[in-house]
ZAVO-623828 format. One line per field, with one value per residue (C-alpha): x, y, z; residue number from 1. Coordinates in nm, 4 decimals, m for minus. Each point is the difference from the previous one (the first is absolute). Example, Ala and Ser with C-alpha at 12.3 -4.5 7.8 and 13.67 -1.06 7.14 Angstrom:
BEGIN
px (1.2300 | 0.1370) $
py (m0.4500 | 0.3440) $
pz (0.7800 | m0.0660) $
guvo (1 | 2) $
//
This chain:
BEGIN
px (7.1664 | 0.0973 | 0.1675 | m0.2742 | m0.2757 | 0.2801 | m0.0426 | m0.3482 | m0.0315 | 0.2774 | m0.1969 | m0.3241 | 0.1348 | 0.1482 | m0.3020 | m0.2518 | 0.2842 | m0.0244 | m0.3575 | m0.0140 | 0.3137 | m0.2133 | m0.3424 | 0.1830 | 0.2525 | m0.0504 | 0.2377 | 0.1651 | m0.2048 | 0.1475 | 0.2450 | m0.0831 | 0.1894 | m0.1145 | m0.1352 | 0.0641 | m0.3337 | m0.0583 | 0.1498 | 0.0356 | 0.3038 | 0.1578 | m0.0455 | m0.1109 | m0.0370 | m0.2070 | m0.2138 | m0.0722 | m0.0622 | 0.2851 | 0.0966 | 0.3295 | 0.0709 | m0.0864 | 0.0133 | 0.2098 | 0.3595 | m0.1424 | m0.3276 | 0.2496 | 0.0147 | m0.4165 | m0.0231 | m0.2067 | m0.2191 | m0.2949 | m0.1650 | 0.0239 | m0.1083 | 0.2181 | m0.1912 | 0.2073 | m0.2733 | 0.1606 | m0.1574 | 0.1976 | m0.0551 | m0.0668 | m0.1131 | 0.2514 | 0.2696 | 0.2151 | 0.3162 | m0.0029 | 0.0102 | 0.3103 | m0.2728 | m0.1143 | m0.3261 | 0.0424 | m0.0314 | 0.3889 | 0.0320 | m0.1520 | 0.0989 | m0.0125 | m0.2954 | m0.2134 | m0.2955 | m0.1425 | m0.3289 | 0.0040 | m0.1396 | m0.1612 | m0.2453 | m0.0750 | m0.0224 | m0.0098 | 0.3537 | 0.0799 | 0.2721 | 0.2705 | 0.3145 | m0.0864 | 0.2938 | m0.2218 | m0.2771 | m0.2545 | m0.0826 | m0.2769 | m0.3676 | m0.1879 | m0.1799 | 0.0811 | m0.1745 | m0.0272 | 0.0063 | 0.1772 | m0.2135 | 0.2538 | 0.0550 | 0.0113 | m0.3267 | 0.0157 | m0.3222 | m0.0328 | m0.1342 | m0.0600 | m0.1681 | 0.2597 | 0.2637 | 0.0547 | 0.0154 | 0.2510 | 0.2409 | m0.0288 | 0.0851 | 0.3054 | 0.0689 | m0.0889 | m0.0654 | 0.1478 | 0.3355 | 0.2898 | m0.0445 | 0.3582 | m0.0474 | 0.3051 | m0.0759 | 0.2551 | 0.0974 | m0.2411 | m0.2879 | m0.2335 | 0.0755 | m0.0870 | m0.3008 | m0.1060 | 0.0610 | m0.1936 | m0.3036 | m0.0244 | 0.1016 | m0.3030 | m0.2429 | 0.0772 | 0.3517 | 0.1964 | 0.2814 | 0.2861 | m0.0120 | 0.0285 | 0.3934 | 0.0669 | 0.3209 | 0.1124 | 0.0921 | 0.1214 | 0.2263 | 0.2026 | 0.0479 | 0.3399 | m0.0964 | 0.0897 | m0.3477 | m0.0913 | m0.1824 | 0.1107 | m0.2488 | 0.1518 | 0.2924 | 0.1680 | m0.0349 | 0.2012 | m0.0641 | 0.0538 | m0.3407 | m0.1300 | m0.2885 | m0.1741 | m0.1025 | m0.3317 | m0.0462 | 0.2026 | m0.2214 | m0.2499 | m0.2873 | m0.3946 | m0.2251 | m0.3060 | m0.2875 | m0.2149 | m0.2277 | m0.1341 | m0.0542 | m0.3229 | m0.0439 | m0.1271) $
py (m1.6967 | m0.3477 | 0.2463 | 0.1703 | m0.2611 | m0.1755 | 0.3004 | 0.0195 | m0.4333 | 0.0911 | 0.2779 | m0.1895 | m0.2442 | 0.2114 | 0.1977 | m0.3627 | m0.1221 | 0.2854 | 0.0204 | m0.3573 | 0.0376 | 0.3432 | m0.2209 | m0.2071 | 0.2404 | 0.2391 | 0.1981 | m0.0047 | 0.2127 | 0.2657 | m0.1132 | 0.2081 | m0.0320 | m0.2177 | 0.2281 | m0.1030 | m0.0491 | 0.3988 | m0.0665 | 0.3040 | 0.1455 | m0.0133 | 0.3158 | 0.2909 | m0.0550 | m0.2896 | 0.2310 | 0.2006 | m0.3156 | 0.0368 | m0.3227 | m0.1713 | m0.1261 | 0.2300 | 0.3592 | 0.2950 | m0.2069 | m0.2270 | 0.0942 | 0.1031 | m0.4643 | 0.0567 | 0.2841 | 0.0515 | m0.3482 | m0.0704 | m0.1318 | 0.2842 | 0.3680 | 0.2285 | 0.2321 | 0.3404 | 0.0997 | 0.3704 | 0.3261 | 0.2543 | 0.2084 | m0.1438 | 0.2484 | m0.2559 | 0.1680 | m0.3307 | 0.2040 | m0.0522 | m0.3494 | 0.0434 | m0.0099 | 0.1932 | 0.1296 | 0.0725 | m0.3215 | 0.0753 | m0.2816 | m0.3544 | m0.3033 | m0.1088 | m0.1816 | 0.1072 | 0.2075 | 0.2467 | m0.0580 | 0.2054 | m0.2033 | 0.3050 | 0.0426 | m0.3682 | m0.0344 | 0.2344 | m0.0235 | m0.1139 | m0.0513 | 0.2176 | 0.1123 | 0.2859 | 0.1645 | 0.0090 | 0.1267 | m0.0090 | m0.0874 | 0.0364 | 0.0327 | 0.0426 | m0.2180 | m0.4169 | m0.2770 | m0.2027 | 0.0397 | m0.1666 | m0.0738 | m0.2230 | m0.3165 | m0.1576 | 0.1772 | 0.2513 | 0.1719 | 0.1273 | 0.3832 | m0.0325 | m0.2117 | m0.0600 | m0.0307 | m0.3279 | m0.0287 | 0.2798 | m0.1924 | m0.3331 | 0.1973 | 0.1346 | m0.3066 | m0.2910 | m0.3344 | m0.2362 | 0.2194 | m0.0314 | 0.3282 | 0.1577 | 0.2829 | 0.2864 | 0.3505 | 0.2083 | m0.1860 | m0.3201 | 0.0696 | 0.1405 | m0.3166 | m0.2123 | 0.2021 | m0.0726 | m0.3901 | m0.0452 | 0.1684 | m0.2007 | m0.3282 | 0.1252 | 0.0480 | m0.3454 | 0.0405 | m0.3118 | 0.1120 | m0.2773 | 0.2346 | 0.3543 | 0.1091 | 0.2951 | 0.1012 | 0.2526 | 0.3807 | 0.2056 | 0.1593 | m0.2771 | m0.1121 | m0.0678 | m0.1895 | 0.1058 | 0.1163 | 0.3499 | 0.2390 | 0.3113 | 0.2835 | 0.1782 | 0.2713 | 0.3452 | 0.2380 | 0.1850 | 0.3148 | m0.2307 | m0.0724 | m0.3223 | m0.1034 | m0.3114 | m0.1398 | m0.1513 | m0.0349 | m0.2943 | m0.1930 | m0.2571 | 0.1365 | m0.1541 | 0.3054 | m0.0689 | 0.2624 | m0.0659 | 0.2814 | m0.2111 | m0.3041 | m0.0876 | 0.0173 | m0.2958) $
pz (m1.4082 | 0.1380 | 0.3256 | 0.0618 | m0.0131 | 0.2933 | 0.1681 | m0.0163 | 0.1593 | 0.2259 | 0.1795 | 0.0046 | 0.1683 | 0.2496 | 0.0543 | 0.0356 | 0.2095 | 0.2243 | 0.0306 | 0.1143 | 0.2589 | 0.1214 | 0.0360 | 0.2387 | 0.1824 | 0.2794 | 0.0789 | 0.3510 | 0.3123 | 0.1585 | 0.2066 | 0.3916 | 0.2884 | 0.2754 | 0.2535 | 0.3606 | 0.2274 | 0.1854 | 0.2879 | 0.2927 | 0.0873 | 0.3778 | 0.1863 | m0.0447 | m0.3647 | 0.0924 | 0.1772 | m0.3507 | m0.1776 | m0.1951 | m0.1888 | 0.1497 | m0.3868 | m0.2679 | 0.0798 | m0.0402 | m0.0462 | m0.1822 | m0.2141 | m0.3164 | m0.0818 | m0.0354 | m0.1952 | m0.3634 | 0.1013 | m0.2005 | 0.2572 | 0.2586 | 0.0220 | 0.2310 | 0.2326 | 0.1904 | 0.2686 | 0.0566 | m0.0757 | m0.2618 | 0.3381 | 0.3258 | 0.2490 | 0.2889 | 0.1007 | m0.0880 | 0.0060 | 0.4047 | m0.0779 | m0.2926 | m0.3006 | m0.2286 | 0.0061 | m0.3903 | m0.1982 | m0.1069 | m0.2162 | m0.0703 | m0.1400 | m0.3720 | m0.1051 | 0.3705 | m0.0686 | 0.2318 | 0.2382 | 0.2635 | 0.3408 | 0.1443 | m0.3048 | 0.0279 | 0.4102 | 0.2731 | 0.1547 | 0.4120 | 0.2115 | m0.1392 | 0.1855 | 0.2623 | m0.1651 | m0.3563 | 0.1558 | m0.2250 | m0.3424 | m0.3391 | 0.1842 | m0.2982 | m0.2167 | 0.0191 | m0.2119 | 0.3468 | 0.4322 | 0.1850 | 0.2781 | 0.1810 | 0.0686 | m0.3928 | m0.0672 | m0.3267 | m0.0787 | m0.4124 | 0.0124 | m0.4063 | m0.2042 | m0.1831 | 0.2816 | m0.0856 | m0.3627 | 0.0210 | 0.2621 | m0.2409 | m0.2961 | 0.1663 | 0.2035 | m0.2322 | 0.1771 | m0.2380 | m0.0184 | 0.2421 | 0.2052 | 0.0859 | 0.2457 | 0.0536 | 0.1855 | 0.1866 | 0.2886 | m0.0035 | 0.1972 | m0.2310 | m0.2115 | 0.3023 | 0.0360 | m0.2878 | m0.0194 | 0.2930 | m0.1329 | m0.3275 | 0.2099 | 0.1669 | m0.2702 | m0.1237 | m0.2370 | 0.0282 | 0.2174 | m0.1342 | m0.3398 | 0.1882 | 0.0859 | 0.2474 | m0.1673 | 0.2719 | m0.0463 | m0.2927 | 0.2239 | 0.0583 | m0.3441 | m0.1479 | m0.3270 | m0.3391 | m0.1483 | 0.2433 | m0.2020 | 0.1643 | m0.0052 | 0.2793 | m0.1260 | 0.0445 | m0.2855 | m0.1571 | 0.2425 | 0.3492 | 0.0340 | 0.1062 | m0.2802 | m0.0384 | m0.4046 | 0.1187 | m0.3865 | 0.0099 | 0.2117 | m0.0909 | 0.2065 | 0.0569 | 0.1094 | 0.1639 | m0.0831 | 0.2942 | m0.1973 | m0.2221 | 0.2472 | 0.1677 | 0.3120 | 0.2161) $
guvo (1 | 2 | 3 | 4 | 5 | 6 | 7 | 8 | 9 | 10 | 11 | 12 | 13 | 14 | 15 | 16 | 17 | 18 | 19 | 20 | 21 | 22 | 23 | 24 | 25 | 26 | 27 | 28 | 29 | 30 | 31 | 32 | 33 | 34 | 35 | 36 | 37 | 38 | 39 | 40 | 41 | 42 | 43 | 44 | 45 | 46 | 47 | 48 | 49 | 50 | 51 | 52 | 53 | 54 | 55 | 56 | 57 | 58 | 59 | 60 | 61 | 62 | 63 | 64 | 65 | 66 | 67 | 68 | 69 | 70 | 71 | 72 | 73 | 74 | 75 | 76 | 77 | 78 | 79 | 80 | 81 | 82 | 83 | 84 | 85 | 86 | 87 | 88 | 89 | 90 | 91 | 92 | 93 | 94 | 95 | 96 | 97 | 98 | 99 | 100 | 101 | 102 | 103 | 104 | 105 | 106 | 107 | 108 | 109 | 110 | 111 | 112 | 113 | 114 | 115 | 116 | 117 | 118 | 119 | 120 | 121 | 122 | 123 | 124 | 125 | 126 | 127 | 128 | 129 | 130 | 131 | 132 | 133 | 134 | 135 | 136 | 137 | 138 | 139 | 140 | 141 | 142 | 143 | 144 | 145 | 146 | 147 | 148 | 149 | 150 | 151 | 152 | 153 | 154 | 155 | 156 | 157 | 158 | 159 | 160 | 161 | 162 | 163 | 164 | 165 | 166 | 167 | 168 | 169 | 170 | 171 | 172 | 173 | 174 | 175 | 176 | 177 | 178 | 179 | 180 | 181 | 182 | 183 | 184 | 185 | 186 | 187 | 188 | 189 | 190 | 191 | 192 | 193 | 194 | 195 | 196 | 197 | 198 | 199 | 200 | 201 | 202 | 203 | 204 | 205 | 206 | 207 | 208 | 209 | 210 | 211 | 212 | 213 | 214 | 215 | 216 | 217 | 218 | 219 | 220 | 221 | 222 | 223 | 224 | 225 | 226 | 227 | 228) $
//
Protein backbone atom coordinates (compact mmCIF):
# COMPACT_ATOMS: atom_id res chain seq x y z
CA UNK A 1 0.00 0.00 0.00
CA UNK A 2 2.78 2.33 1.33
CA UNK A 3 4.36 1.73 -2.75
CA UNK A 4 1.61 2.59 -4.34
CA UNK A 5 0.38 5.65 -2.45
CA UNK A 6 4.53 6.78 -3.45
CA UNK A 7 3.55 6.15 -6.71
CA UNK A 8 0.53 7.90 -6.70
CA UNK A 9 2.69 11.60 -4.94
CA UNK A 10 5.45 10.75 -7.24
CA UNK A 11 3.33 11.19 -10.43
CA UNK A 12 1.46 14.19 -9.15
CA UNK A 13 4.24 15.85 -8.75
CA UNK A 14 5.51 15.14 -12.03
CA UNK A 15 2.39 15.95 -13.75
CA UNK A 16 1.97 19.76 -11.54
CA UNK A 17 5.62 20.08 -12.27
CA UNK A 18 5.06 19.75 -15.86
CA UNK A 19 2.14 21.81 -16.19
CA UNK A 20 3.95 24.70 -14.62
CA UNK A 21 7.36 24.16 -16.80
CA UNK A 22 4.61 23.96 -20.00
CA UNK A 23 2.84 27.43 -18.74
CA UNK A 24 6.12 29.00 -19.12
CA UNK A 25 7.89 27.14 -22.11
CA UNK A 26 7.52 27.55 -25.78
CA UNK A 27 8.95 25.45 -27.72
CA UNK A 28 11.66 26.53 -30.28
CA UNK A 29 10.25 28.15 -34.01
CA UNK A 30 10.95 26.60 -36.98
CA UNK A 31 14.22 27.06 -37.76
CA UNK A 32 14.14 28.47 -42.04
CA UNK A 33 16.92 29.22 -43.96
CA UNK A 34 17.93 32.73 -44.51
CA UNK A 35 16.81 33.54 -47.91
CA UNK A 36 19.12 35.83 -49.87
CA UNK A 37 17.43 39.28 -51.19
CA UNK A 38 15.97 38.23 -55.25
CA UNK A 39 18.57 39.41 -56.93
CA UNK A 40 18.69 39.02 -61.15
CA UNK A 41 20.92 36.91 -62.80
CA UNK A 42 23.70 38.23 -65.50
CA UNK A 43 22.70 37.62 -69.01
CA UNK A 44 20.40 36.23 -70.64
CA UNK A 45 18.95 34.72 -67.58
CA UNK A 46 18.80 38.16 -66.28
CA UNK A 47 16.74 38.96 -69.13
CA UNK A 48 13.98 36.18 -67.90
CA UNK A 49 14.12 37.45 -64.45
CA UNK A 50 15.59 34.52 -63.29
CA UNK A 51 17.03 34.87 -59.72
CA UNK A 52 21.03 34.89 -59.69
CA UNK A 53 20.69 33.08 -55.99
CA UNK A 54 18.00 30.67 -55.57
CA UNK A 55 16.91 28.87 -58.59
CA UNK A 56 17.26 25.68 -60.30
CA UNK A 57 20.92 24.64 -58.59
CA UNK A 58 20.01 25.80 -55.70
CA UNK A 59 16.10 25.87 -54.74
CA UNK A 60 16.54 22.06 -53.12
CA UNK A 61 18.30 24.33 -49.38
CA UNK A 62 14.49 26.13 -49.47
CA UNK A 63 12.37 23.45 -49.95
CA UNK A 64 9.08 22.26 -47.61
CA UNK A 65 9.11 26.17 -45.99
CA UNK A 66 6.22 27.13 -44.01
CA UNK A 67 6.37 30.30 -45.00
CA UNK A 68 6.35 29.90 -48.83
CA UNK A 69 4.00 28.40 -51.47
CA UNK A 70 5.71 27.09 -54.73
CA UNK A 71 4.03 28.07 -58.00
CA UNK A 72 5.04 25.91 -61.72
CA UNK A 73 3.37 28.35 -64.35
CA UNK A 74 3.36 25.52 -67.29
CA UNK A 75 0.41 24.01 -68.93
CA UNK A 76 -0.01 19.89 -68.73
CA UNK A 77 -0.07 20.83 -72.63
CA UNK A 78 1.21 23.91 -74.05
CA UNK A 79 0.17 24.44 -77.55
CA UNK A 80 4.40 26.20 -77.97
CA UNK A 81 6.31 24.23 -79.87
CA UNK A 82 9.14 24.53 -77.00
CA UNK A 83 10.92 21.55 -78.45
CA UNK A 84 12.64 24.15 -81.08
CA UNK A 85 13.89 25.77 -78.14
CA UNK A 86 15.17 22.12 -76.30
CA UNK A 87 11.83 22.03 -74.00
CA UNK A 88 9.22 20.21 -73.62
CA UNK A 89 6.00 21.30 -74.51
CA UNK A 90 4.58 18.43 -72.13
CA UNK A 91 4.92 19.44 -68.49
CA UNK A 92 7.42 16.19 -68.25
CA UNK A 93 8.05 16.50 -64.75
CA UNK A 94 8.01 19.11 -61.83
CA UNK A 95 9.58 19.60 -58.75
CA UNK A 96 8.53 18.24 -55.27
CA UNK A 97 6.45 20.41 -53.25
CA UNK A 98 5.64 23.05 -56.69
CA UNK A 99 2.07 23.07 -57.56
CA UNK A 100 0.73 23.68 -60.93
CA UNK A 101 -0.85 27.22 -62.26
CA UNK A 102 -0.69 27.44 -65.59
CA UNK A 103 0.29 31.37 -66.72
CA UNK A 104 -1.78 31.24 -69.83
CA UNK A 105 -5.13 30.65 -67.86
CA UNK A 106 -4.10 33.46 -65.56
CA UNK A 107 -2.60 36.10 -68.35
CA UNK A 108 -2.63 36.27 -71.95
CA UNK A 109 0.97 35.29 -72.96
CA UNK A 110 3.66 37.85 -75.23
CA UNK A 111 6.92 37.82 -76.46
CA UNK A 112 7.72 34.19 -76.93
CA UNK A 113 10.54 32.78 -79.08
CA UNK A 114 9.62 33.01 -82.93
CA UNK A 115 10.73 29.43 -82.85
CA UNK A 116 7.52 28.63 -80.27
CA UNK A 117 5.29 30.29 -82.26
CA UNK A 118 2.38 30.52 -80.52
CA UNK A 119 0.77 29.59 -77.40
CA UNK A 120 -2.94 29.02 -75.13
CA UNK A 121 -5.43 31.93 -76.68
CA UNK A 122 -8.28 31.05 -74.75
CA UNK A 123 -9.67 32.17 -71.67
CA UNK A 124 -7.18 34.34 -69.00
CA UNK A 125 -8.26 35.81 -65.55
CA UNK A 126 -6.33 39.14 -66.73
CA UNK A 127 -4.81 41.30 -70.18
CA UNK A 128 -1.96 42.35 -70.43
CA UNK A 129 -2.36 45.56 -71.96
CA UNK A 130 1.35 46.50 -71.81
CA UNK A 131 3.39 48.49 -70.18
CA UNK A 132 2.67 47.18 -66.22
CA UNK A 133 -1.03 47.56 -66.90
CA UNK A 134 -3.18 44.12 -66.19
CA UNK A 135 -6.86 44.45 -66.75
CA UNK A 136 -9.22 41.54 -64.57
CA UNK A 137 -11.89 40.05 -67.24
CA UNK A 138 -13.78 38.30 -64.03
CA UNK A 139 -15.04 39.38 -61.08
CA UNK A 140 -13.34 37.25 -59.34
CA UNK A 141 -9.97 37.54 -61.23
CA UNK A 142 -8.46 38.73 -58.39
CA UNK A 143 -9.58 36.78 -55.52
CA UNK A 144 -8.60 33.79 -57.59
CA UNK A 145 -4.82 35.07 -58.24
CA UNK A 146 -4.57 35.90 -54.21
CA UNK A 147 -5.80 32.56 -53.37
CA UNK A 148 -3.22 30.96 -55.53
CA UNK A 149 -0.60 33.57 -54.96
CA UNK A 150 -0.99 34.53 -51.27
CA UNK A 151 0.54 37.92 -50.31
CA UNK A 152 1.86 37.18 -46.97
CA UNK A 153 3.64 33.86 -48.34
CA UNK A 154 7.08 33.78 -49.94
CA UNK A 155 6.10 33.19 -53.67
CA UNK A 156 8.73 30.70 -55.39
CA UNK A 157 8.07 30.64 -59.11
CA UNK A 158 9.59 27.49 -61.47
CA UNK A 159 8.20 26.83 -65.20
CA UNK A 160 10.13 25.18 -68.00
CA UNK A 161 12.80 27.38 -68.88
CA UNK A 162 12.14 30.66 -66.67
CA UNK A 163 10.21 32.97 -68.57
CA UNK A 164 6.82 32.14 -67.80
CA UNK A 165 7.98 32.44 -64.10
CA UNK A 166 9.29 35.91 -64.89
CA UNK A 167 6.09 36.59 -66.50
CA UNK A 168 4.44 36.01 -63.88
CA UNK A 169 6.50 37.92 -61.10
CA UNK A 170 6.20 40.93 -62.94
CA UNK A 171 2.48 40.87 -63.08
CA UNK A 172 1.89 40.38 -59.30
CA UNK A 173 4.89 42.98 -58.64
CA UNK A 174 2.49 44.86 -60.69
CA UNK A 175 -0.73 44.42 -59.01
CA UNK A 176 0.89 45.38 -55.77
CA UNK A 177 2.73 41.83 -54.32
CA UNK A 178 5.77 42.77 -52.44
CA UNK A 179 8.44 41.73 -54.82
CA UNK A 180 11.46 41.04 -51.97
CA UNK A 181 9.10 37.78 -51.06
CA UNK A 182 8.56 36.53 -54.84
CA UNK A 183 11.68 34.13 -56.24
CA UNK A 184 11.92 33.36 -60.07
CA UNK A 185 13.52 30.00 -59.54
CA UNK A 186 14.41 29.36 -63.26
CA UNK A 187 13.40 26.28 -65.50
CA UNK A 188 12.45 22.71 -64.75
CA UNK A 189 14.49 21.72 -67.49
CA UNK A 190 17.54 22.59 -66.06
CA UNK A 191 17.12 21.07 -62.77
CA UNK A 192 19.65 18.73 -61.25
CA UNK A 193 18.42 18.58 -57.55
CA UNK A 194 17.44 15.53 -55.78
CA UNK A 195 13.52 15.95 -55.45
CA UNK A 196 12.22 15.71 -59.60
CA UNK A 197 8.95 14.16 -59.71
CA UNK A 198 9.18 12.57 -63.04
CA UNK A 199 5.91 12.23 -64.90
CA UNK A 200 7.47 11.86 -68.17
CA UNK A 201 8.28 7.86 -69.10
CA UNK A 202 8.38 5.08 -71.77
CA UNK A 203 6.02 2.23 -71.28
CA UNK A 204 6.32 -0.91 -71.39
CA UNK A 205 5.38 -1.09 -75.30
CA UNK A 206 8.11 1.96 -76.31
CA UNK A 207 5.72 4.51 -76.05
CA UNK A 208 6.40 7.79 -74.64
CA UNK A 209 3.40 8.47 -71.86
CA UNK A 210 3.12 11.12 -69.45
CA UNK A 211 1.34 10.27 -65.52
CA UNK A 212 -0.32 13.72 -65.35
CA UNK A 213 -2.01 12.02 -62.26
CA UNK A 214 0.93 12.72 -60.36
CA UNK A 215 0.71 16.33 -60.59
CA UNK A 216 -0.62 18.78 -58.17
CA UNK A 217 -2.79 20.73 -60.59
CA UNK A 218 -5.19 24.21 -59.94
CA UNK A 219 -7.92 24.24 -62.79
CA UNK A 220 -9.54 27.30 -63.51
CA UNK A 221 -13.33 26.87 -64.65
CA UNK A 222 -13.72 30.13 -66.35
CA UNK A 223 -17.53 28.60 -66.78
CA UNK A 224 -18.59 29.38 -63.71
CA UNK A 225 -16.83 32.92 -63.47
CA UNK A 226 -18.50 36.21 -64.09
CA UNK A 227 -17.76 38.11 -66.50
CA UNK A 228 -16.76 41.83 -66.08
Amino acid sequence: MKKWIWGVCIASVLLIAGAFLLGRYTFPAEQLAVLPAPEVSDGQRGELGIDKNVNEATIDKYLGRSDAVYRDLRMLKDPGNYEAIGGDSYLSGFVNGYEVVPLPYIVNVTGLPAEVGDTYDGDTLFTDKGNGNYVANYKESMEILEALFPKDKVIFLMCGGGGYSGMMKNMLVALGWDGSRIYNTGGYWFYEGDNSVAVKRVNADGKTVYDFYKVPYHEIDFDVLTEK
